[in-house]
PDB file of N, CA, C and O in Angstrom:
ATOM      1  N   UNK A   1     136.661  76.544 116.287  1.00  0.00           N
ATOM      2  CA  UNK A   1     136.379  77.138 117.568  1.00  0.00           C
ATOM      3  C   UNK A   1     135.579  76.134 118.392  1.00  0.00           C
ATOM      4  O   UNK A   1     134.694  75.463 117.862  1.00  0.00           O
ATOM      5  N   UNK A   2     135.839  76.044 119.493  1.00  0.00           N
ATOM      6  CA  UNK A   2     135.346  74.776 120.723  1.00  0.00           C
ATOM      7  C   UNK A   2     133.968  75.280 120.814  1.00  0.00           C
ATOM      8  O   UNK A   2     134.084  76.493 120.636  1.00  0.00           O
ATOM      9  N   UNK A   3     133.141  75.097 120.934  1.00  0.00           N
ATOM     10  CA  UNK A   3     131.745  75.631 121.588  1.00  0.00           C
ATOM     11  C   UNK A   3     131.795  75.564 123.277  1.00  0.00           C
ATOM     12  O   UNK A   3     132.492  74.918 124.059  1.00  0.00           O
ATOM     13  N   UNK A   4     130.935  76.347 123.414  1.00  0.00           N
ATOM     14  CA  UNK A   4     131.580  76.741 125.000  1.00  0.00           C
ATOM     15  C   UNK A   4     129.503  76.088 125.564  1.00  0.00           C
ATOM     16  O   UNK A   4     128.507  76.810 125.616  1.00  0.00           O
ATOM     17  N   UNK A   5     129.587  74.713 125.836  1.00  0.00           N
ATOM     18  CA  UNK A   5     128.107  74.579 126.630  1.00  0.00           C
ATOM     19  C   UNK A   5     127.739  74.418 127.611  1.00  0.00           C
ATOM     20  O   UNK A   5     126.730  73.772 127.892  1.00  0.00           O
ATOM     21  N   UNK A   6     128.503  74.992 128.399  1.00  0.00           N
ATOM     22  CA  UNK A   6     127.938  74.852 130.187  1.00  0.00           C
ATOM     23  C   UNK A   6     127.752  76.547 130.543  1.00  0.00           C
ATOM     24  O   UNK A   6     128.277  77.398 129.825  1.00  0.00           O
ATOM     25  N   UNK A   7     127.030  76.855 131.608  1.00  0.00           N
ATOM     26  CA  UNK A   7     127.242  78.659 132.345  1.00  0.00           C
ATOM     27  C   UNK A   7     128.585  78.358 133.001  1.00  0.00           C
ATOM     28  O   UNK A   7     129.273  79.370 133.131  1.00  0.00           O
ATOM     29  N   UNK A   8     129.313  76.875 133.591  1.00  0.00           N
ATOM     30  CA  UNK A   8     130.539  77.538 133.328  1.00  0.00           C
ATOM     31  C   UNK A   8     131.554  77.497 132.933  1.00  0.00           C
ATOM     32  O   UNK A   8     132.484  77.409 133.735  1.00  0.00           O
ATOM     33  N   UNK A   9     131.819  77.545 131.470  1.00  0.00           N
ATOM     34  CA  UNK A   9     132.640  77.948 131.018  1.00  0.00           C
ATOM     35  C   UNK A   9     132.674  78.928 130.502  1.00  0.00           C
ATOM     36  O   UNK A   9     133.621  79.349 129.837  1.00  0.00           O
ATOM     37  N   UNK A  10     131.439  79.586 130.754  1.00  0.00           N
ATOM     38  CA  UNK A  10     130.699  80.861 130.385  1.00  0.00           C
ATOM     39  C   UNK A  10     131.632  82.000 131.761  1.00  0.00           C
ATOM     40  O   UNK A  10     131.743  81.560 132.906  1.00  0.00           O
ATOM     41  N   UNK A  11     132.040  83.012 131.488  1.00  0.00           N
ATOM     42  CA  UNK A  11     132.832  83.536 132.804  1.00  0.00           C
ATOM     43  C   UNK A  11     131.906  84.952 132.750  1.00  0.00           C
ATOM     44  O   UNK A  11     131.526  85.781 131.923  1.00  0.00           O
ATOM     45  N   UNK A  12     131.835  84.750 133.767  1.00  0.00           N
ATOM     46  CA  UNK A  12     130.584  85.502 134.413  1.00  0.00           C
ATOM     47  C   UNK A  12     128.959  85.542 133.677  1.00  0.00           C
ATOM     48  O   UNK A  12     128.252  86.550 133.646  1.00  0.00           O
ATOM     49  N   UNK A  13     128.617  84.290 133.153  1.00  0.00           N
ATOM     50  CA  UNK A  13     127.625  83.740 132.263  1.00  0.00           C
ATOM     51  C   UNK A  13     127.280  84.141 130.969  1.00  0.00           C
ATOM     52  O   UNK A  13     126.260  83.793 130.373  1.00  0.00           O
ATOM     53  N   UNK A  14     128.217  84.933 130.522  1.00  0.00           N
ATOM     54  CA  UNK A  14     128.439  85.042 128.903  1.00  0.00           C
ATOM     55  C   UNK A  14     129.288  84.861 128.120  1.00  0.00           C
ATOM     56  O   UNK A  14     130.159  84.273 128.761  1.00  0.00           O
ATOM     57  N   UNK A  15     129.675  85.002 126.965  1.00  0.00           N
ATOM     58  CA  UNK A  15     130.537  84.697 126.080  1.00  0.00           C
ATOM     59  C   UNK A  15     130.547  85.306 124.956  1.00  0.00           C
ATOM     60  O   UNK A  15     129.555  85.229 124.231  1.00  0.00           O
ATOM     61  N   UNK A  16     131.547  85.961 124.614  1.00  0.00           N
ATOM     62  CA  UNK A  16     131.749  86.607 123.269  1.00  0.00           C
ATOM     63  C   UNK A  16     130.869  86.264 122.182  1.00  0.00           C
ATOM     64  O   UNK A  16     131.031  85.107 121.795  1.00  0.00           O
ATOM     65  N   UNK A  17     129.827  87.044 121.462  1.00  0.00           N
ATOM     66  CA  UNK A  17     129.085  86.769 120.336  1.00  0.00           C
ATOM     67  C   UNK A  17     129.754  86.059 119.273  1.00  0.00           C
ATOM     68  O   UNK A  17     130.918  86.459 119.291  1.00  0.00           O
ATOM     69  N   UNK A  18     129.598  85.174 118.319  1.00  0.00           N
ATOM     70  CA  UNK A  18     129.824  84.561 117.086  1.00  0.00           C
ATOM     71  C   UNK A  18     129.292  85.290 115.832  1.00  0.00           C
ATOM     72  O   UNK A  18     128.319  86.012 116.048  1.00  0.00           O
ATOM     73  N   UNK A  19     129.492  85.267 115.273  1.00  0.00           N
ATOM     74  CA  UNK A  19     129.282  86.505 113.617  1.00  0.00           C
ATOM     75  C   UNK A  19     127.865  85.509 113.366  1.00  0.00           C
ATOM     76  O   UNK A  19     127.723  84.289 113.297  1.00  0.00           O
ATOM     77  N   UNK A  20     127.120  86.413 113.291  1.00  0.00           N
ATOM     78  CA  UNK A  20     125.865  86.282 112.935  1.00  0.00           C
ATOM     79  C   UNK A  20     124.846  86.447 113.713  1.00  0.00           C
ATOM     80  O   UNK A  20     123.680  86.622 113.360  1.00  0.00           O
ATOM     81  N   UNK A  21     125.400  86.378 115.126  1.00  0.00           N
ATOM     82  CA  UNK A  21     124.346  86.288 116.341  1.00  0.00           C
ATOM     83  C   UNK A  21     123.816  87.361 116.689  1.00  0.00           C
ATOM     84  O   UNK A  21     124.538  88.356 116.760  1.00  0.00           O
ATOM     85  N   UNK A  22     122.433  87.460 116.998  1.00  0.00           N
ATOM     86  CA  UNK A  22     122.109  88.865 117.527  1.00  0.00           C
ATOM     87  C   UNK A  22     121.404  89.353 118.744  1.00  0.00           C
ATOM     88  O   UNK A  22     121.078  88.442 119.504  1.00  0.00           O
ATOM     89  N   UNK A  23     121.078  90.578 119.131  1.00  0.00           N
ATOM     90  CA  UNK A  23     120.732  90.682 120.222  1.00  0.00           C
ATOM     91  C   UNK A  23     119.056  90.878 120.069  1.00  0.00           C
ATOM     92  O   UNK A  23     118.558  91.069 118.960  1.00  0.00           O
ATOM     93  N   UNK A  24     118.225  90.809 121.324  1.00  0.00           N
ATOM     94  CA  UNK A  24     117.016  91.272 120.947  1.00  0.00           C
ATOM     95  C   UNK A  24     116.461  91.942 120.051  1.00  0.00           C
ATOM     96  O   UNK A  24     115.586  91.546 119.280  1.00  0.00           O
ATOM     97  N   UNK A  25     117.054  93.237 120.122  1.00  0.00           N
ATOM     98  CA  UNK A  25     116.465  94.838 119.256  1.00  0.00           C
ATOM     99  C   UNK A  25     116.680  94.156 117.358  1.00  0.00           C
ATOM    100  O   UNK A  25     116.324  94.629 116.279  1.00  0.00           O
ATOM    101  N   UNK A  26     117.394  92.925 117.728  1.00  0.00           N
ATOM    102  CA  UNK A  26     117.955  92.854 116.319  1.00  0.00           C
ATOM    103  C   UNK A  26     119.330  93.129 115.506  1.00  0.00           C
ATOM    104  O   UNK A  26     119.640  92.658 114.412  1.00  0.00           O
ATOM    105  N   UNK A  27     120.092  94.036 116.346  1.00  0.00           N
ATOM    106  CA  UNK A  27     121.443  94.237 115.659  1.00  0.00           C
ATOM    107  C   UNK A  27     122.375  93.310 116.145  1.00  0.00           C
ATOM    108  O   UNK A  27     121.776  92.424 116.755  1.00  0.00           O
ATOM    109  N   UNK A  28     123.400  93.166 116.136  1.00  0.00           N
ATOM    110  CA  UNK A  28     124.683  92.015 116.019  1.00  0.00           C
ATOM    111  C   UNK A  28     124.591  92.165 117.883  1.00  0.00           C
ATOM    112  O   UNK A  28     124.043  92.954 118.653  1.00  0.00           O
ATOM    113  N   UNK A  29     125.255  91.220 118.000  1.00  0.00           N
ATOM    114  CA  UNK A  29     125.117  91.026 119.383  1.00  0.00           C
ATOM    115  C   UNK A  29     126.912  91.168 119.558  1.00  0.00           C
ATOM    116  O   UNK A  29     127.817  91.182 118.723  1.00  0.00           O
ATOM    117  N   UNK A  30     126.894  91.261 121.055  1.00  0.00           N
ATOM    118  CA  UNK A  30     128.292  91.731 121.076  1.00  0.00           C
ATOM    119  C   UNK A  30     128.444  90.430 122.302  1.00  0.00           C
ATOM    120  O   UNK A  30     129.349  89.610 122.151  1.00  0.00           O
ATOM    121  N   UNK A  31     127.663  90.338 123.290  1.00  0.00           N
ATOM    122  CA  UNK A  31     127.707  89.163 124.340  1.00  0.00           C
ATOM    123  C   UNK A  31     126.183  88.435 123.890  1.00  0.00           C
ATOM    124  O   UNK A  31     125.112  88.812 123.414  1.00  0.00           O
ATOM    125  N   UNK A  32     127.018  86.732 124.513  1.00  0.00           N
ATOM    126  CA  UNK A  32     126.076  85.999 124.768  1.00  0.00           C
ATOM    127  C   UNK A  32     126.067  85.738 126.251  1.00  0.00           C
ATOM    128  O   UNK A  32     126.982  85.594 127.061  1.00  0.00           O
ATOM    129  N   UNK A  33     124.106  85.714 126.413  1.00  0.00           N
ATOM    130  CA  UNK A  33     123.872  84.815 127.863  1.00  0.00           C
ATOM    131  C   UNK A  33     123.581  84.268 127.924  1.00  0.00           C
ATOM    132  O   UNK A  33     122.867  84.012 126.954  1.00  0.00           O
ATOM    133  N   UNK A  34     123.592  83.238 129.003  1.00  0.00           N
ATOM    134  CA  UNK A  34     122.883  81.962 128.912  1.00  0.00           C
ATOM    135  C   UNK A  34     122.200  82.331 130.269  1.00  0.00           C
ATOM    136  O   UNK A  34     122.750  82.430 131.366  1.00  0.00           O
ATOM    137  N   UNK A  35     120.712  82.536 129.915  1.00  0.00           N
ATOM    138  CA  UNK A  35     119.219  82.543 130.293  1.00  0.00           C
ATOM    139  C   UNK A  35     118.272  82.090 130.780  1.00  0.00           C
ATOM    140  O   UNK A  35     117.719  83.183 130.903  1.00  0.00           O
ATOM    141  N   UNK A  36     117.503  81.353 131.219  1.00  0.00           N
ATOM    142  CA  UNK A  36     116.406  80.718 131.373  1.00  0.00           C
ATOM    143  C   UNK A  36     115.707  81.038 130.057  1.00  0.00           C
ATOM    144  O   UNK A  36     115.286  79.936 129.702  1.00  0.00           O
ATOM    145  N   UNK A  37     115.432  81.720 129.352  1.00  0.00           N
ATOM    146  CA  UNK A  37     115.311  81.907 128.053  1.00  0.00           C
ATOM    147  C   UNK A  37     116.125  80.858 127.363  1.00  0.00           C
ATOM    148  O   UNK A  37     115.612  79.794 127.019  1.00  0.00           O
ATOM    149  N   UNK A  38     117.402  81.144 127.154  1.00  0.00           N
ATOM    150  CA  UNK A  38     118.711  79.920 126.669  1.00  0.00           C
ATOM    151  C   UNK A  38     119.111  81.291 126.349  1.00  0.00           C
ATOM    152  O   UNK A  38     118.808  82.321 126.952  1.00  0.00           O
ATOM    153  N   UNK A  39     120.084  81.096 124.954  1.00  0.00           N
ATOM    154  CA  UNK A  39     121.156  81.969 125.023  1.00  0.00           C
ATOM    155  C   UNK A  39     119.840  83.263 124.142  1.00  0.00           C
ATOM    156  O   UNK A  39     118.817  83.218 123.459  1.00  0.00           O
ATOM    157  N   UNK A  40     120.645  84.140 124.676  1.00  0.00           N
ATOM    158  CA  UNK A  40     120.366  85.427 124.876  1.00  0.00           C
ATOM    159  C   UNK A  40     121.476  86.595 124.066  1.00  0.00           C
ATOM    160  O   UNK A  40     122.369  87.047 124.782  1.00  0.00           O
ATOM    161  N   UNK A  41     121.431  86.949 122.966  1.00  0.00           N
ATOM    162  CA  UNK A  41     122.147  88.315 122.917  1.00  0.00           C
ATOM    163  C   UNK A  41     122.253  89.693 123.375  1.00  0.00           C
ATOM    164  O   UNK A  41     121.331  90.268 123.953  1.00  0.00           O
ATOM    165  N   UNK A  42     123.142  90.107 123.170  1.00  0.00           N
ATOM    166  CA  UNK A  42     122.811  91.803 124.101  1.00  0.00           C
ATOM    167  C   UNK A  42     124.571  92.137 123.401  1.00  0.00           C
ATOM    168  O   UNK A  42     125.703  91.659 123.460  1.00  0.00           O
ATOM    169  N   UNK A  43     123.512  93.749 122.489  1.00  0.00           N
ATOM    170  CA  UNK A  43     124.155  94.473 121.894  1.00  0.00           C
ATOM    171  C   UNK A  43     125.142  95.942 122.745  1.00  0.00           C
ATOM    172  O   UNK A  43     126.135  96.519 122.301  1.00  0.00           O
ATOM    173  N   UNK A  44     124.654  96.105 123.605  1.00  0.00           N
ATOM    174  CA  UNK A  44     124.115  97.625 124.547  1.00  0.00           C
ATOM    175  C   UNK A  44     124.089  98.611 123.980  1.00  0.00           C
ATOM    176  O   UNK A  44     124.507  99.703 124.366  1.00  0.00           O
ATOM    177  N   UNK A  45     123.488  98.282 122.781  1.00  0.00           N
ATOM    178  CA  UNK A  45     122.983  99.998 122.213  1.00  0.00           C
ATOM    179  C   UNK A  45     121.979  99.787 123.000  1.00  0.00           C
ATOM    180  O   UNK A  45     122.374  99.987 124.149  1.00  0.00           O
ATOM    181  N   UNK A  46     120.845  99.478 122.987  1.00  0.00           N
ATOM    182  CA  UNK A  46     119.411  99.356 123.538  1.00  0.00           C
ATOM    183  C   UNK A  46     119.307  99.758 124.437  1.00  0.00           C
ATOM    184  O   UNK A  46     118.340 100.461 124.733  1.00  0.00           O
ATOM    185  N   UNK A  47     120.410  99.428 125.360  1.00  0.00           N
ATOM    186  CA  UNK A  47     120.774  99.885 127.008  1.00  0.00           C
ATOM    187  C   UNK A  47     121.095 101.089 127.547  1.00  0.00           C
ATOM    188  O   UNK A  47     120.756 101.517 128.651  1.00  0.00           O
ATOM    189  N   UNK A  48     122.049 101.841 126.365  1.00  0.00           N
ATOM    190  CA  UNK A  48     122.382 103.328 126.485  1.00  0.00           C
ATOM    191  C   UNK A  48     121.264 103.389 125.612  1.00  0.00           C
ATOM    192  O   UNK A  48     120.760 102.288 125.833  1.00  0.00           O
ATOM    193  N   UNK A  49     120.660 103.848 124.907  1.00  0.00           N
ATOM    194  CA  UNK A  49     119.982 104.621 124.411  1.00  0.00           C
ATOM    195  C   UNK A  49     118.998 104.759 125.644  1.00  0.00           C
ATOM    196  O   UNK A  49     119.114 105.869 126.164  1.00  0.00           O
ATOM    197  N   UNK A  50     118.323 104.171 126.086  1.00  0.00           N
ATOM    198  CA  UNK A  50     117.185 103.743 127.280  1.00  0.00           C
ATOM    199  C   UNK A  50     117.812 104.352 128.453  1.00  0.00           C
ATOM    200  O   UNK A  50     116.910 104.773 129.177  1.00  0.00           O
ATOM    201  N   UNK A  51     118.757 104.541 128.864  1.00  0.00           N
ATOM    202  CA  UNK A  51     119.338 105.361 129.996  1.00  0.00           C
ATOM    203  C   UNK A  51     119.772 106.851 129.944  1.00  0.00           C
ATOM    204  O   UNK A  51     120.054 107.584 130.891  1.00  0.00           O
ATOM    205  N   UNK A  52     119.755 107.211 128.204  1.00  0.00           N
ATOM    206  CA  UNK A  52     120.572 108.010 127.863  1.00  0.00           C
ATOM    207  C   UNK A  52     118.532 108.974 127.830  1.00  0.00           C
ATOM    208  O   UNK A  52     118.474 110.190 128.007  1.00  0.00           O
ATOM    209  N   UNK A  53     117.555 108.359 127.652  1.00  0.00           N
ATOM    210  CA  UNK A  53     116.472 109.195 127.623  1.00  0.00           C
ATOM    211  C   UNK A  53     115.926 109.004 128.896  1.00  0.00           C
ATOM    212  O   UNK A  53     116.044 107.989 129.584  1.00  0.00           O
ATOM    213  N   UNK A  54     115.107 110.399 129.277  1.00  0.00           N
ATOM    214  CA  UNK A  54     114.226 110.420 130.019  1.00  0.00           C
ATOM    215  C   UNK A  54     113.111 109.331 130.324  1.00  0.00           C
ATOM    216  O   UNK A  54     112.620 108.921 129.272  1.00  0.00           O
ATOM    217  N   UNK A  55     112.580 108.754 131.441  1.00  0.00           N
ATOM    218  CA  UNK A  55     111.532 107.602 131.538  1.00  0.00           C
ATOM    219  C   UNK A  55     110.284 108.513 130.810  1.00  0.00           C
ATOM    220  O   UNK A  55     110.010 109.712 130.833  1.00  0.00           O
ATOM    221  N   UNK A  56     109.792 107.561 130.283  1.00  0.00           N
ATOM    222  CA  UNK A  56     108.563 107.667 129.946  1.00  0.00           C
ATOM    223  C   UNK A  56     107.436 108.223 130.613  1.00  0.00           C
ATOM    224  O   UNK A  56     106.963 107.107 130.829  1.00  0.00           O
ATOM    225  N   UNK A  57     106.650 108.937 131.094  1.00  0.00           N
ATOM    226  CA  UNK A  57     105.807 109.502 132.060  1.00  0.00           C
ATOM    227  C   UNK A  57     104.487 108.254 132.328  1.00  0.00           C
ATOM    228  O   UNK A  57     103.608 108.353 133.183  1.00  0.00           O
ATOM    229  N   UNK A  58     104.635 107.245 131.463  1.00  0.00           N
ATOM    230  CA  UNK A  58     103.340 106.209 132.203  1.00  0.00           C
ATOM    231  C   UNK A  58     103.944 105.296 132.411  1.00  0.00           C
ATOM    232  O   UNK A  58     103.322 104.236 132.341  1.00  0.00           O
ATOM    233  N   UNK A  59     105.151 105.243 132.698  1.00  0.00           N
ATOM    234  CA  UNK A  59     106.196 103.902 132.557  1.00  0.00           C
ATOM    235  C   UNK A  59     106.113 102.894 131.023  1.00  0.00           C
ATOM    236  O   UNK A  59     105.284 103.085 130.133  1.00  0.00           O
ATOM    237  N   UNK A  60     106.947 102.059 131.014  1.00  0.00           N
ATOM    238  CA  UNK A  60     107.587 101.132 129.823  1.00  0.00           C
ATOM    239  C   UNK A  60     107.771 101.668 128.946  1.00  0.00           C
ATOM    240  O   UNK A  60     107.707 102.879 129.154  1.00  0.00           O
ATOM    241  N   UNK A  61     108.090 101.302 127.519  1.00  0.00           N
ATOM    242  CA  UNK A  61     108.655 101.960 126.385  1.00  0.00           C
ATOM    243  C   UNK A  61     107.676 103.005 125.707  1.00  0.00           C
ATOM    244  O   UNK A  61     106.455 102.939 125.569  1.00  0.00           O
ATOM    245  N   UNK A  62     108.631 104.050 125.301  1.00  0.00           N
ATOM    246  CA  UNK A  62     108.323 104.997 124.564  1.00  0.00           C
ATOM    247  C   UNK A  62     108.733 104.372 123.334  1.00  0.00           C
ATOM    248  O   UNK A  62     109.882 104.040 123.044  1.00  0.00           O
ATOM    249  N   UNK A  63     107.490 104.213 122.501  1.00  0.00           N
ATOM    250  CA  UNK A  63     107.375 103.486 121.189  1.00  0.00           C
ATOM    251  C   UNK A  63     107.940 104.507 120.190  1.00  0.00           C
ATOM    252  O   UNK A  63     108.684 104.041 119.327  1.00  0.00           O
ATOM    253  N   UNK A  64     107.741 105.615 120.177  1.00  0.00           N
ATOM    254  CA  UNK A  64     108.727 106.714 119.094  1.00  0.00           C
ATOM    255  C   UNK A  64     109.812 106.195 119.454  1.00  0.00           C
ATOM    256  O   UNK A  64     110.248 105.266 118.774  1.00  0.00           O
ATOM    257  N   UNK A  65     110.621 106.692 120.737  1.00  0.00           N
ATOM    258  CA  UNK A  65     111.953 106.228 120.777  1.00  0.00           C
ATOM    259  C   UNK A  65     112.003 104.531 121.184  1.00  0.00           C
ATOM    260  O   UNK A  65     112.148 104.119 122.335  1.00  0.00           O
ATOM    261  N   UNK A  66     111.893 103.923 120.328  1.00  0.00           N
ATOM    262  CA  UNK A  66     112.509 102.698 120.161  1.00  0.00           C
ATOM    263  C   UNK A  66     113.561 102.457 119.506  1.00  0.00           C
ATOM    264  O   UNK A  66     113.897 103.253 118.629  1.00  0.00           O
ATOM    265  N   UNK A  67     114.308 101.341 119.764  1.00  0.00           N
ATOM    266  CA  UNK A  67     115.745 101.546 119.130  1.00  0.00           C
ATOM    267  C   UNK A  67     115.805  99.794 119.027  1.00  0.00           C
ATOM    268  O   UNK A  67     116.673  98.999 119.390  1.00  0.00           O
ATOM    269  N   UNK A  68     114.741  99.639 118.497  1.00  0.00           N
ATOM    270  CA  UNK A  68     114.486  98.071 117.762  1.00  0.00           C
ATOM    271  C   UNK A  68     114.505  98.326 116.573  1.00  0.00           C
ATOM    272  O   UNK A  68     114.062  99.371 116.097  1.00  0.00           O
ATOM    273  N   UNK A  69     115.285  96.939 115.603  1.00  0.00           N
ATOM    274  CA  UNK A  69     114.600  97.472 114.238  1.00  0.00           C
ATOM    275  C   UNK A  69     114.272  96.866 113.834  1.00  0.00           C
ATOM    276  O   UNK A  69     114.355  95.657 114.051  1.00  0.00           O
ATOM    277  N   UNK A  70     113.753  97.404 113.068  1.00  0.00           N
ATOM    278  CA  UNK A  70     112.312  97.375 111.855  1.00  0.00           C
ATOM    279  C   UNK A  70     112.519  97.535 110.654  1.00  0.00           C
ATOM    280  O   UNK A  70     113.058  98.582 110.296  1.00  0.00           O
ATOM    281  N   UNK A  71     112.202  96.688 109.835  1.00  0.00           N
ATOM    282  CA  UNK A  71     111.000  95.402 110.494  1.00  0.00           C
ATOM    283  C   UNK A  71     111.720  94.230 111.350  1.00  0.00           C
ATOM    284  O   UNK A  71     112.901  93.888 111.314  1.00  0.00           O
ATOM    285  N   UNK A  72     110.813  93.795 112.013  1.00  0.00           N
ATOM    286  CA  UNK A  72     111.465  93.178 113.141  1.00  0.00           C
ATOM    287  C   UNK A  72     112.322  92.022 112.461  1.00  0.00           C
ATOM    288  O   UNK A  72     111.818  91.596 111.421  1.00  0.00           O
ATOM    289  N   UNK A  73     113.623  91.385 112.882  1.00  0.00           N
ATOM    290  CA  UNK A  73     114.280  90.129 111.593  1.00  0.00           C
ATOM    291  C   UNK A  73     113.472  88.916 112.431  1.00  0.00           C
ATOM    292  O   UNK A  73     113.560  87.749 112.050  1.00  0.00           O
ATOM    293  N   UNK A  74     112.831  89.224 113.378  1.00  0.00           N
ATOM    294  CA  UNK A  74     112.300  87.601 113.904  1.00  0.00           C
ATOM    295  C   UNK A  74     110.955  87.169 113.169  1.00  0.00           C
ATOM    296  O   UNK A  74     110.781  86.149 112.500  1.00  0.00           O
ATOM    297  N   UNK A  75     110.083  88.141 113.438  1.00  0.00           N
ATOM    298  CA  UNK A  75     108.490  87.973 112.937  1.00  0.00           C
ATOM    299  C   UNK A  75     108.139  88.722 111.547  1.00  0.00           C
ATOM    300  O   UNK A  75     107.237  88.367 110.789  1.00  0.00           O
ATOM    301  N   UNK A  76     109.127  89.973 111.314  1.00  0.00           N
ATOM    302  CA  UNK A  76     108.973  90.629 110.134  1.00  0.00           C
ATOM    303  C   UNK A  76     107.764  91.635 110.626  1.00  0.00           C
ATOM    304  O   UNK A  76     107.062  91.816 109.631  1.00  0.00           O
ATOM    305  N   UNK A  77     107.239  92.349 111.723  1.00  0.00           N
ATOM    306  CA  UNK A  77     106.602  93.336 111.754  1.00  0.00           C
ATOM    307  C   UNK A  77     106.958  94.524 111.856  1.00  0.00           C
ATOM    308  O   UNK A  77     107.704  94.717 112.817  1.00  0.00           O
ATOM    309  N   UNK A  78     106.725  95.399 111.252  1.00  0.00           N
ATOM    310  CA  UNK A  78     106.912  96.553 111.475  1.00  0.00           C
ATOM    311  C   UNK A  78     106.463  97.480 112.368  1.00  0.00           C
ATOM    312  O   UNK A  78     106.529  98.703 112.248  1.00  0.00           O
ATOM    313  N   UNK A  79     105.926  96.744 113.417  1.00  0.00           N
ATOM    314  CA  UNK A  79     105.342  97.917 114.787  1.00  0.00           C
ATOM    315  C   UNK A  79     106.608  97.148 115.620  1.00  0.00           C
ATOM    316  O   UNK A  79     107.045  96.013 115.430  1.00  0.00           O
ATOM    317  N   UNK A  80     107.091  98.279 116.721  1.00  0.00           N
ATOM    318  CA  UNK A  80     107.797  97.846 117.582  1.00  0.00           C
ATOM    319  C   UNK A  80     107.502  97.093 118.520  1.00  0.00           C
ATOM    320  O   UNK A  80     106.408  97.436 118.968  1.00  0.00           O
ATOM    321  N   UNK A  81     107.993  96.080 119.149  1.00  0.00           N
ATOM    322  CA  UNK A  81     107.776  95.020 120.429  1.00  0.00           C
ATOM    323  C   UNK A  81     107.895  95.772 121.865  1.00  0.00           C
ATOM    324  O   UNK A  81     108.789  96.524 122.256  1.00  0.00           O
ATOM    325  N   UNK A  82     106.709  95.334 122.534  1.00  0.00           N
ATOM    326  CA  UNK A  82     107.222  96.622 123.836  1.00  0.00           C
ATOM    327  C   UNK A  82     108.447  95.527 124.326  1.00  0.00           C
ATOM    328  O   UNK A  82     109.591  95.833 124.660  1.00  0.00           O
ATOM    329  N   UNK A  83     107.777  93.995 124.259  1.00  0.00           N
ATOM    330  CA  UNK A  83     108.894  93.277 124.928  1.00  0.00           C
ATOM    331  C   UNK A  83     109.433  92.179 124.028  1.00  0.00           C
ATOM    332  O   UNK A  83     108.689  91.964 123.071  1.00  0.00           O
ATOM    333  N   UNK A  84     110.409  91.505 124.070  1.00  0.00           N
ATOM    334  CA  UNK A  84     111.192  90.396 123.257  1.00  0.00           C
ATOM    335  C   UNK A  84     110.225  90.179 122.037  1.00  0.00           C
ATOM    336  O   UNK A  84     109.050  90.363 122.355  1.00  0.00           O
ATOM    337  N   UNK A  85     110.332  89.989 121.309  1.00  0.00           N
ATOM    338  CA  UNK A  85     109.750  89.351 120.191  1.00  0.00           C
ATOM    339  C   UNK A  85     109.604  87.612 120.405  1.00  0.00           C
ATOM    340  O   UNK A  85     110.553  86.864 120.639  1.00  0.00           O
ATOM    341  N   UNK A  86     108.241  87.221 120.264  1.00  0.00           N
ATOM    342  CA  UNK A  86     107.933  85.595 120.541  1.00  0.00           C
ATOM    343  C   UNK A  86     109.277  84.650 119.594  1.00  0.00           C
ATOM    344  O   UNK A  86     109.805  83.602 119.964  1.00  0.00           O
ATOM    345  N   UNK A  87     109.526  85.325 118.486  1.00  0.00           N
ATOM    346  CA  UNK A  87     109.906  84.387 117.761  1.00  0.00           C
ATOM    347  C   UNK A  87     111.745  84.722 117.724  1.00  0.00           C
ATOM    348  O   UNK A  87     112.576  84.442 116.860  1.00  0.00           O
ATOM    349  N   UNK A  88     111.861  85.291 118.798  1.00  0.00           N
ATOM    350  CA  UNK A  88     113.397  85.856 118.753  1.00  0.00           C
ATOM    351  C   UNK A  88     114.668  84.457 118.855  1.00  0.00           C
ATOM    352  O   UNK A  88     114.506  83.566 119.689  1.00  0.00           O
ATOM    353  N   UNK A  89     115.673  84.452 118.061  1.00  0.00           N
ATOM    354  CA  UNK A  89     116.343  83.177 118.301  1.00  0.00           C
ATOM    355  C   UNK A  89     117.582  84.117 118.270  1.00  0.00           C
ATOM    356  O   UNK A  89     117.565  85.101 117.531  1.00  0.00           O
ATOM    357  N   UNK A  90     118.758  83.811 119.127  1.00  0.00           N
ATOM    358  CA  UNK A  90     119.805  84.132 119.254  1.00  0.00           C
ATOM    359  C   UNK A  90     121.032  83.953 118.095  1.00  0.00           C
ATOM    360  O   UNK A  90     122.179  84.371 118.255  1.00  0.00           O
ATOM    361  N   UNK A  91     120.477  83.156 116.754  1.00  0.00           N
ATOM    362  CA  UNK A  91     121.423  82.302 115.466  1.00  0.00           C
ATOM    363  C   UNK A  91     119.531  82.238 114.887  1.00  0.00           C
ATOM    364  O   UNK A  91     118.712  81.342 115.094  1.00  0.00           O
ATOM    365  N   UNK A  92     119.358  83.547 114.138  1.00  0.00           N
ATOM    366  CA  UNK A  92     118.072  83.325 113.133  1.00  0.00           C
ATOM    367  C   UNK A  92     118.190  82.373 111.664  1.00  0.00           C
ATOM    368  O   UNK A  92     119.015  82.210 110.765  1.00  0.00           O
ATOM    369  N   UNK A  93     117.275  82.034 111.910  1.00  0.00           N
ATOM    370  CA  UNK A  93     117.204  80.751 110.954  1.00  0.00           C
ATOM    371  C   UNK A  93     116.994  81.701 109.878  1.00  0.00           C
ATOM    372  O   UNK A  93     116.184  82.600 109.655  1.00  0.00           O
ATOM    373  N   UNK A  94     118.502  80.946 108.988  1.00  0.00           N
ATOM    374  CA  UNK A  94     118.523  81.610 107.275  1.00  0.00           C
ATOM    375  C   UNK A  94     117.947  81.003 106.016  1.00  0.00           C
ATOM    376  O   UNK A  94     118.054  81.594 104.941  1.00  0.00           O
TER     377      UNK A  94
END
């Protein structure tokens, strides 16, 4: 498979995930982006689930309903991240 390294050959700045890659929350990623971050996964469970609940009444995440998992595969903690995990890599080092 060619590797695809520019945004464009990227069509509409993503590209089909590769087996192994994942998204933030941690599960398999379904698209890649390319970020200012760099590449970026995104599953959209995370996305429906988060639209599919009510906002939070103080704003940002409702830590019960999180739909990260745990333990986290980047840092290995078991409290949820309100935001990205520091050590998140798009191809986690095995």
């Amino acid at each position: 498979m060619k590797a695809l390294t520019t945004a464009e050959t990227w069509e509409g700045g993503a590209r089909p995930a590769w087996p192994h890659e994942l998204c933030t929350c941690g599960r398999p990623a379904e698209l890649v982006y390319n970020t200012q971050r760099g590449e970026t996964g995104y599953c959209s469970i995370s996305a429906a689930a988060a639209e599919a609940r009510e906002p939070h009444p103080i704003g940002g995440i409702d830590v019960e309903d999180s739909t990260s998992v745990l333990p986290c595969p980047f840092c290995g903690t078991d409290e949820p991240h309100l935001v990205v995990c520091p050590d998140y890599r798009v191809r986690p080092v095995s």
